[in-house]
Each structure stands twice: as C-alpha cells, then as structure tokens.
SETI-157640 format. One record per residue: residue in three letters; residue number from 1; chain; x, y, z of N, C-alpha, C, O in turn. Coordinates in nm, 4 decimals, decimal comma, always signed. Layout:
<atoms>
ala  NUM  A  X  Y  Z  X  Y  Z  X  Y  Z  X  Y  Z;
...
</atoms>
This chain:
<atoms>
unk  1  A  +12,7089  +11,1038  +6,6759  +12,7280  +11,0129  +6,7854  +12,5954  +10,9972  +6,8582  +12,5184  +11,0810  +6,9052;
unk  2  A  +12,5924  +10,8791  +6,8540  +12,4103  +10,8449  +6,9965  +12,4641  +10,8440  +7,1159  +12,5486  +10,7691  +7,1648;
unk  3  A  +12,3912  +10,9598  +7,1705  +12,3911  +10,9727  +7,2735  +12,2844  +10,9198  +7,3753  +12,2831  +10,9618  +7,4910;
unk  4  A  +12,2198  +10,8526  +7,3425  +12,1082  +10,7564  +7,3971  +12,1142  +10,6093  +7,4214  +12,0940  +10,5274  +7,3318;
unk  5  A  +12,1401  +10,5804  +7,5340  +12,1694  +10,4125  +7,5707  +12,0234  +10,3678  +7,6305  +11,9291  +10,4390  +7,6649;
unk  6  A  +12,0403  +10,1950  +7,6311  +11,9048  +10,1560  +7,6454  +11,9646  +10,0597  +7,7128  +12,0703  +10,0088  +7,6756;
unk  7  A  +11,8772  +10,0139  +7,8589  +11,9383  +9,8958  +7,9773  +11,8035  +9,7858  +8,0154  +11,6987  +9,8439  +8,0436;
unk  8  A  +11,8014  +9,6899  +8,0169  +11,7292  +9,5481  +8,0381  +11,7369  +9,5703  +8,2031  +11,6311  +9,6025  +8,2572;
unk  9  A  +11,8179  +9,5599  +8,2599  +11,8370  +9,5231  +8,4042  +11,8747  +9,6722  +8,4753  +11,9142  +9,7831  +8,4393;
unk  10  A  +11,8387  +9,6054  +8,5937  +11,9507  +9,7239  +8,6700  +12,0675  +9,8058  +8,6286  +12,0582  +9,9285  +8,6263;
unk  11  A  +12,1987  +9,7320  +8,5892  +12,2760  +9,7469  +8,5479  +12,3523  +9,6275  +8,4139  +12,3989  +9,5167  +8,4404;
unk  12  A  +12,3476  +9,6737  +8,3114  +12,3936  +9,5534  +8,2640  +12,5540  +9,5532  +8,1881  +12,5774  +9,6094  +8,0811;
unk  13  A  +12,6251  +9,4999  +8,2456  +12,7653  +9,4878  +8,2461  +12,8575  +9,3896  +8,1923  +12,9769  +9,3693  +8,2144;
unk  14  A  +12,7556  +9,3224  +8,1010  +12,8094  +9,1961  +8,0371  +12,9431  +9,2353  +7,9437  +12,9604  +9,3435  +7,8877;
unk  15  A  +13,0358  +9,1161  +7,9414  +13,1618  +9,1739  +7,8279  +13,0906  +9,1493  +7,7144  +12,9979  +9,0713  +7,6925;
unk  16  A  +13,1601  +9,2442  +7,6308  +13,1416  +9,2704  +7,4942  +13,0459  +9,3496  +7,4602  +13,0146  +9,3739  +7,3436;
unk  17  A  +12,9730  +9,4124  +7,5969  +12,9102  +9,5242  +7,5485  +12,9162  +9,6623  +7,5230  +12,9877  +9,7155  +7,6079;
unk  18  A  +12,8727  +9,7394  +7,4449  +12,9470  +9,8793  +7,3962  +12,9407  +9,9942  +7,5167  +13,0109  +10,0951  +7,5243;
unk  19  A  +12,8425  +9,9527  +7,6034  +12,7773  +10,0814  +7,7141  +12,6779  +10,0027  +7,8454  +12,5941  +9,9150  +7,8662;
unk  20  A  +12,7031  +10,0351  +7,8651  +12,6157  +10,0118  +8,0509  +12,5180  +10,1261  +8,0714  +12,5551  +10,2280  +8,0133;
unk  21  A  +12,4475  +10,1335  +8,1122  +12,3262  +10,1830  +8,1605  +12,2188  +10,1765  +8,3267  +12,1996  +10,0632  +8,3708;
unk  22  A  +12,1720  +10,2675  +8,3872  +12,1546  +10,2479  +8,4811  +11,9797  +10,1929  +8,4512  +11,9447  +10,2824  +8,3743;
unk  23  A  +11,8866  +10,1239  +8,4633  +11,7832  +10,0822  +8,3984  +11,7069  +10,2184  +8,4733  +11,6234  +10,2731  +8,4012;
unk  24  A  +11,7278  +10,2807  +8,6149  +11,6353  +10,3478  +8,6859  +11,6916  +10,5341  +8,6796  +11,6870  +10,6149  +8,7723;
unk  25  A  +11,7380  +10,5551  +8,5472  +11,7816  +10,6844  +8,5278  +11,6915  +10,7867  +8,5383  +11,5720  +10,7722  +8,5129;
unk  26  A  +11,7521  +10,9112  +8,5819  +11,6506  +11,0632  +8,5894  +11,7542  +11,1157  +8,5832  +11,8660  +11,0875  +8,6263;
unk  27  A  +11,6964  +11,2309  +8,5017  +11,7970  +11,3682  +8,5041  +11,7616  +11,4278  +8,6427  +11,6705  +11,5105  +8,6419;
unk  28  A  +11,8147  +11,4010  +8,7515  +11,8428  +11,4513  +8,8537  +11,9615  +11,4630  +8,9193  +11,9784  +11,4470  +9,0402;
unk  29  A  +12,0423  +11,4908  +8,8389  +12,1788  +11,5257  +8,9113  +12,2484  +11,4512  +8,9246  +12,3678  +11,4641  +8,8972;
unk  30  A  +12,1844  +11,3275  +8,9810  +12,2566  +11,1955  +9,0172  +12,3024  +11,1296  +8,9509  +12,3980  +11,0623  +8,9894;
unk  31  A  +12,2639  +11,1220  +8,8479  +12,3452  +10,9922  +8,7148  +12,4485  +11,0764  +8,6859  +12,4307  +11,1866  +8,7376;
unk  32  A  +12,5547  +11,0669  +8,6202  +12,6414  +11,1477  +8,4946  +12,6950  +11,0244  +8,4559  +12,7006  +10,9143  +8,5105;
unk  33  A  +12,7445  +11,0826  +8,3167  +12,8623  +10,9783  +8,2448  +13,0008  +10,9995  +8,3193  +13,0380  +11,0892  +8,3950;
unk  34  A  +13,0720  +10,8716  +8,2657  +13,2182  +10,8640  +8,2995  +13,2778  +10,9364  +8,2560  +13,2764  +10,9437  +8,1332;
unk  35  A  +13,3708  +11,0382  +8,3419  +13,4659  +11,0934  +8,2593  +13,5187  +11,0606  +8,1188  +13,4988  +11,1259  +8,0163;
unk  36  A  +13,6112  +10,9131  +8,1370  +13,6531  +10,8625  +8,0217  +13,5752  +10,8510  +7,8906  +13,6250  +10,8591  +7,7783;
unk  37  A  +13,4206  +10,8272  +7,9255  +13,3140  +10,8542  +7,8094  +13,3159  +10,9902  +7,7419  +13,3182  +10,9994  +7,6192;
unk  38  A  +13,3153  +11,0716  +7,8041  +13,3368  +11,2534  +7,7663  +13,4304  +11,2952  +7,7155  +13,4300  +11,4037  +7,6574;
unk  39  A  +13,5679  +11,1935  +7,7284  +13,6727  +11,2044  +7,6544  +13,7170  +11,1782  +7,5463  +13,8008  +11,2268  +7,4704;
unk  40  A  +13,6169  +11,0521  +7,5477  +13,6350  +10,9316  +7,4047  +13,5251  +11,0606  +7,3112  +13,5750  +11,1073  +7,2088;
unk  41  A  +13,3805  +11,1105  +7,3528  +13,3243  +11,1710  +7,2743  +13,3973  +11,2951  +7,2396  +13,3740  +11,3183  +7,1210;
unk  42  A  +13,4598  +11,3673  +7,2804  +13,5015  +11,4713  +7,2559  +13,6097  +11,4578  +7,1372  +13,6061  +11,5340  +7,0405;
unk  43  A  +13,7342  +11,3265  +7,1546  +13,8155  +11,3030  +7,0759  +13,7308  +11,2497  +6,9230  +13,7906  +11,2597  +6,8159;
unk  44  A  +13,6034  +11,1998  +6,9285  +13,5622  +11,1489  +6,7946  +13,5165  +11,3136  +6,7725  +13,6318  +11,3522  +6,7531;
unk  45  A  +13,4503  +11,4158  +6,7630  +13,3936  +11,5039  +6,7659  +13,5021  +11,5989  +6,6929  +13,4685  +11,6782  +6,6049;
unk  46  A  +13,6473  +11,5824  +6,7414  +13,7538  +11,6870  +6,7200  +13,8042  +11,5613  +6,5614  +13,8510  +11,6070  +6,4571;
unk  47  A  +13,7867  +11,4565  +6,5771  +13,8409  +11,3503  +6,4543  +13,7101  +11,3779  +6,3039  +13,7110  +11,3744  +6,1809;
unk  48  A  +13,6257  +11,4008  +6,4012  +13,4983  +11,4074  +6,2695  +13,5139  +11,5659  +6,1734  +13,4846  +11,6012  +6,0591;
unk  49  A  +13,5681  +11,6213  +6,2778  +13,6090  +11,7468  +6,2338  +13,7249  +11,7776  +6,1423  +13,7278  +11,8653  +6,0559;
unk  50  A  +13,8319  +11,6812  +6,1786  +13,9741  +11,6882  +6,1013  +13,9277  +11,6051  +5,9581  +14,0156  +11,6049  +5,8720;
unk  51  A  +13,7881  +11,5279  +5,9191  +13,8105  +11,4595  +5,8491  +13,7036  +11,5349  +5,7333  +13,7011  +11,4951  +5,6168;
unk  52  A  +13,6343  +11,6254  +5,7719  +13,5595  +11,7178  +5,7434  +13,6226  +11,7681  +5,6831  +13,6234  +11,7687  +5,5600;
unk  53  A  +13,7164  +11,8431  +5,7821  +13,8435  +11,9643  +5,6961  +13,8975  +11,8587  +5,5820  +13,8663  +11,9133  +5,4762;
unk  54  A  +13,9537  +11,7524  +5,5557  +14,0361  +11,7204  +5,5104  +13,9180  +11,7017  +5,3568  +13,9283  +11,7787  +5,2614;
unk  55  A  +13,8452  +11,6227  +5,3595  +13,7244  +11,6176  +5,2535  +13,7364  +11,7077  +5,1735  +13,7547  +11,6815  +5,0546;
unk  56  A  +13,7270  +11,8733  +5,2323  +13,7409  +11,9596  +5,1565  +13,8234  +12,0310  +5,0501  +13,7912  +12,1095  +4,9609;
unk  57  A  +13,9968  +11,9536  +5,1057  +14,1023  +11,9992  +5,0713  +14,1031  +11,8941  +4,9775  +14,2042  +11,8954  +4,9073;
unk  58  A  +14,0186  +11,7983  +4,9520  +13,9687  +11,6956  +4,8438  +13,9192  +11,7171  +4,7719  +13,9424  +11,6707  +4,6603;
unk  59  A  +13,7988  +11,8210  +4,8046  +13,7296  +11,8762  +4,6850  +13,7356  +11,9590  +4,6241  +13,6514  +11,9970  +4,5428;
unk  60  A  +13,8821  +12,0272  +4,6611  +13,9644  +12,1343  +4,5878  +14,0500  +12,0778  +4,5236  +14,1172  +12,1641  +4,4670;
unk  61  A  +14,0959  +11,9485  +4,4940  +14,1948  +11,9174  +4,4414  +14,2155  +11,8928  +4,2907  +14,3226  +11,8959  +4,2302;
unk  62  A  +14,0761  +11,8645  +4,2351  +14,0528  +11,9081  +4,0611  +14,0988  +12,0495  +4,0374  +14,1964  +12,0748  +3,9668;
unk  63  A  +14,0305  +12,1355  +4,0945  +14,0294  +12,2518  +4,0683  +14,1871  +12,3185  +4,0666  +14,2279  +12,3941  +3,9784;
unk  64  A  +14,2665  +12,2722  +4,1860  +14,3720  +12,2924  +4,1866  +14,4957  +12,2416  +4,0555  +14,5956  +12,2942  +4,0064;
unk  65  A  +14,4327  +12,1314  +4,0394  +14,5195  +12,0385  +3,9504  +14,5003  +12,0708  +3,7980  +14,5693  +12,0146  +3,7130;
unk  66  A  +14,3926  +12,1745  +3,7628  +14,3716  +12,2031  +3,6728  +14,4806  +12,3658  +3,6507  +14,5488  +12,3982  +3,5535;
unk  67  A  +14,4629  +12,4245  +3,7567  +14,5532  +12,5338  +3,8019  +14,6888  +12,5285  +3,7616  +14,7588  +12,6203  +3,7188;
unk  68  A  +14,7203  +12,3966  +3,7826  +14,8945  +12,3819  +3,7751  +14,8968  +12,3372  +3,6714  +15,0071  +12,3516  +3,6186;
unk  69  A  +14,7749  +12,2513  +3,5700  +14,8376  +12,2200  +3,4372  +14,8260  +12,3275  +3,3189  +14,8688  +12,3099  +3,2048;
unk  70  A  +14,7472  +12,4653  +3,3759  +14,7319  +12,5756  +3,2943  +14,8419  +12,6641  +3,3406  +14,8564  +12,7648  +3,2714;
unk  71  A  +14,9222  +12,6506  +3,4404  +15,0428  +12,7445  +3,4393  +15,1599  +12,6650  +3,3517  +15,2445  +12,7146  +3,2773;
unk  72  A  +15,1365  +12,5211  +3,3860  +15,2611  +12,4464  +3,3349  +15,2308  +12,4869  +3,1741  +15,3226  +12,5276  +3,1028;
unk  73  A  +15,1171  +12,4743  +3,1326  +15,1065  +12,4959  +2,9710  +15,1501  +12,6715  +2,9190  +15,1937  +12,6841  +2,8046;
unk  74  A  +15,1342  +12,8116  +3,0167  +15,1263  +12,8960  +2,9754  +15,2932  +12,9002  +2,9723  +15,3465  +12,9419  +2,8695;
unk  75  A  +15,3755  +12,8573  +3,0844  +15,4990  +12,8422  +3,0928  +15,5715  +12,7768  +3,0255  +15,6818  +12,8312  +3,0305;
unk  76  A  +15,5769  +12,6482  +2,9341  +15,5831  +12,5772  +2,8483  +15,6331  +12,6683  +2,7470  +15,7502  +12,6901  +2,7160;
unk  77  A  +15,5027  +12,7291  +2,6899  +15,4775  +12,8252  +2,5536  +15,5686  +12,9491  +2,5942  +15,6184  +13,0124  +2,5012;
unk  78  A  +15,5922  +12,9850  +2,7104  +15,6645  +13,1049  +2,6783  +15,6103  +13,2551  +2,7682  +15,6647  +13,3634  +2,7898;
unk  79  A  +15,4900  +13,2019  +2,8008  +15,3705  +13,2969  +2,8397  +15,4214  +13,3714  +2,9806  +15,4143  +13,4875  +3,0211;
unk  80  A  +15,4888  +13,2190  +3,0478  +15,5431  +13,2960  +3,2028  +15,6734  +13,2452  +3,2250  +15,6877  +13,1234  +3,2353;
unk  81  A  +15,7881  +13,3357  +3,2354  +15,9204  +13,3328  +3,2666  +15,9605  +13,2603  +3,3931  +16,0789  +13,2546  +3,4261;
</atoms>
C-alpha cells in the first residue's frame, strides 16, 4: 500500500479523487490521517494476508492430490483395508 500522497493546492478535494492532501504538511503532530483511512488500511493489510494464506493452501494442492490418488491406488489393490 502507498503510503505517500502528493497535493497541487492547499487542499485538493476534487470528486473522483483517490486522497486529499494538505499541500503545507510536517510531521509535527498536527497533520494525522482520518480515522476511516486507518481502517480501510488495516482491513486491506488483514485481506492481503488472508489471500497470502490462501495461495499457499494452493500450492499444496498438487502435492495433496497426488496423496489421495496414491492411497486411492494402494486401497484399490488391497494394500489398505
């Protein structure tokens, strides 16, 4: 996620834009983000994560699938009751 916004004006607040910006920012205490911004980042952050996990349980899924067609074959033959 960019966490870096960039502002033309003072404030620029036009519709259809993704972010607003104060043009005269300092890390002095005084600026912060919107709550609701901290929320939206946090929820993509916890989503990037579930999709991470899930990828993985993807890239186990040959391996797995090979698993079940070597029990189905040993079971087949007789091998497992």
């Amino acid at each position: 996620m960019i966490d870096e916004v960039k502002g033309k004006e003072e404030y620029d607040t036009l519709p259809g834009k993704r972010f607003f910006t104060c043009a005269n920012y300092e890390a002095d205490g005084l600026h912060f983000r919107q709550p609701w911004v901290i929320g939206v980042q946090e929820q993509v952050e916890w989503l990037t994560k579930r999709v991470e996990a899930a990828e993985e349980v993807i890239k186990l899924m040959p391996s797995l699938k090979h698993e079940i067609q070597t029990l189905e074959a040993k079971s087949d033959s007789g091998l497992i009751a």
